[in-house]
C-alpha positions, 0 to 999 in steps of 0.5 A: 526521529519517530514519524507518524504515518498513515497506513491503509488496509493495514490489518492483515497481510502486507499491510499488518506486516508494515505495520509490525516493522514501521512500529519497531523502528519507533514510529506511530501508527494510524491502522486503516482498516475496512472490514478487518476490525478483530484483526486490526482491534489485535494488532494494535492491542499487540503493538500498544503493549510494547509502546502505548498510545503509538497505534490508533485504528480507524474504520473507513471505507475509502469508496465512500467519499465521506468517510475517506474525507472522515479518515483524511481529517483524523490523520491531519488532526491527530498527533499534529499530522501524519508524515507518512502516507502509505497508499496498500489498500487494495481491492483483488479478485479475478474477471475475465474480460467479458464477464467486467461490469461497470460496477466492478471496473467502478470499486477496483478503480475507486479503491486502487486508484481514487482513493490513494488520489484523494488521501494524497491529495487531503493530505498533501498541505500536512505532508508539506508542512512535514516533509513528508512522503507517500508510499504506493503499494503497486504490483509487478503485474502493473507492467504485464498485466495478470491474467484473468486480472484485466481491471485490477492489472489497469488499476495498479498501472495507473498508481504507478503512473500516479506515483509518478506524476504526483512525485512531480506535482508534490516536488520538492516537499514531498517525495512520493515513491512506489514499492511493486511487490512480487510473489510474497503471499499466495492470494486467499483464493491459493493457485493450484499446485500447477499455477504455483509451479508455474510462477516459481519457475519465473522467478529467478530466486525460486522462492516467495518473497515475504511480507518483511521483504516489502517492510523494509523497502518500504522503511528505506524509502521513509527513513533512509532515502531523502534524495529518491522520489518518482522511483517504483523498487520492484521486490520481486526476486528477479520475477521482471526478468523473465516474459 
């Protein structure tokens, strides 16, 4: 049965790619997009084309409470409610520890963590209503940590405690589950030859994922797992086994 579901940060990446998979499988797509409006205004285009109507995108910046509140309202109010809500926006760039201003700690933690909060939250009578289910997007480094990543690190450890604790607030109406990426895309600012090395030979499948990869996983925890929640599915190639 078709579902409609909210993704944020949908336009590129990951997010665009779960987007792309979510609309083959026939549901709809509310497009969260912040600064990406070319790139979201063309893959709705693309999607709409081969089913119309299934795919409406909203600008908002989900650091300013107002606007968050603005795109929780949309989702509630459209289609009759979302039943999906898939947490991917996120905010990544390296620091290390003594060089970490308030004002960064503040914007990562806003965009990793308060907002997947507060958009659960504003959320949360729909999904009941529904039966429906949240998604976070975490990261492998939320267990060990990336370094020179401190803030973003502490960031994704927290959704992931989050994932946790709201999957035994929402019970039993809503699941709330996490998917952990591994290496899938190299960051816009790319490694060096040397990092790039480095981290394949910590992967026990000595590849880069790809985004499909984390699609999927996502698609099975909507579509296919009705008795899993509280649960983080690492997609990491076998990443978490090596220190």
């Amino acid at each position: 049965m078709p579902k409609n579901i909210l993704i944020t940060g949908a336009a590129k990446r990951i997010g665009a790619e779960c987007t792309r998979f979510l609309h083959q499988q026939g549901h709809n797509i509310i497009l969260h997009y912040r600064h990406s409006k070319m790139s979201a205004q063309k893959l709705a285009q693309e999607l709409n084309q081969q089913r119309a109507n299934s795919v409406i995108i909203f600008q908002a910046n989900l650091l300013i409470e107002t606007e968050l509140c603005q795109l929780a309202s949309f989702a509630n109010a459209h289609w009759e409610g979302v039943d999906v809500l898939i947490n991917n926006a996120s905010d990544f760039y390296p620091q290390a520890v003594a060089e970490v201003t308030r004002t960064d700690w503040q914007q990562i933690m806003d965009c990793n963590v308060t907002a997947p909060f507060f958009l659960s939250q504003a959320l949360a009578t729909t999904l009941s209503r529904r039966q429906g289910c949240i998604v976070n997007i975490i990261d492998v480094h939320a267990e060990r940590g990336l370094k020179n990543y401190p803030v973003y690190s502490l960031s994704k450890a927290s959704l992931a405690a989050m994932t946790k604790i709201l999957a035994k607030e929402f019970a039993p109406d809503i699941r709330v589950n996490g998917v952990s990426p591994g290496a899938i895309l190299w960051p816009e600012t790319k490694p060096t030859e040397t990092e790039q090395t480095d981290i394949m030979e910590k992967i026990a499948l000595k590849s880069l994922g790809n985004p499909t990869d984390i699609a999927k996983t996502v698609s099975f925890l909507i579509d296919s797992a009705p008795y899993i929640t509280g649960q983080i599915i690492s997609v990491d190639g076998g990443r978490n086994l090596y220190s």
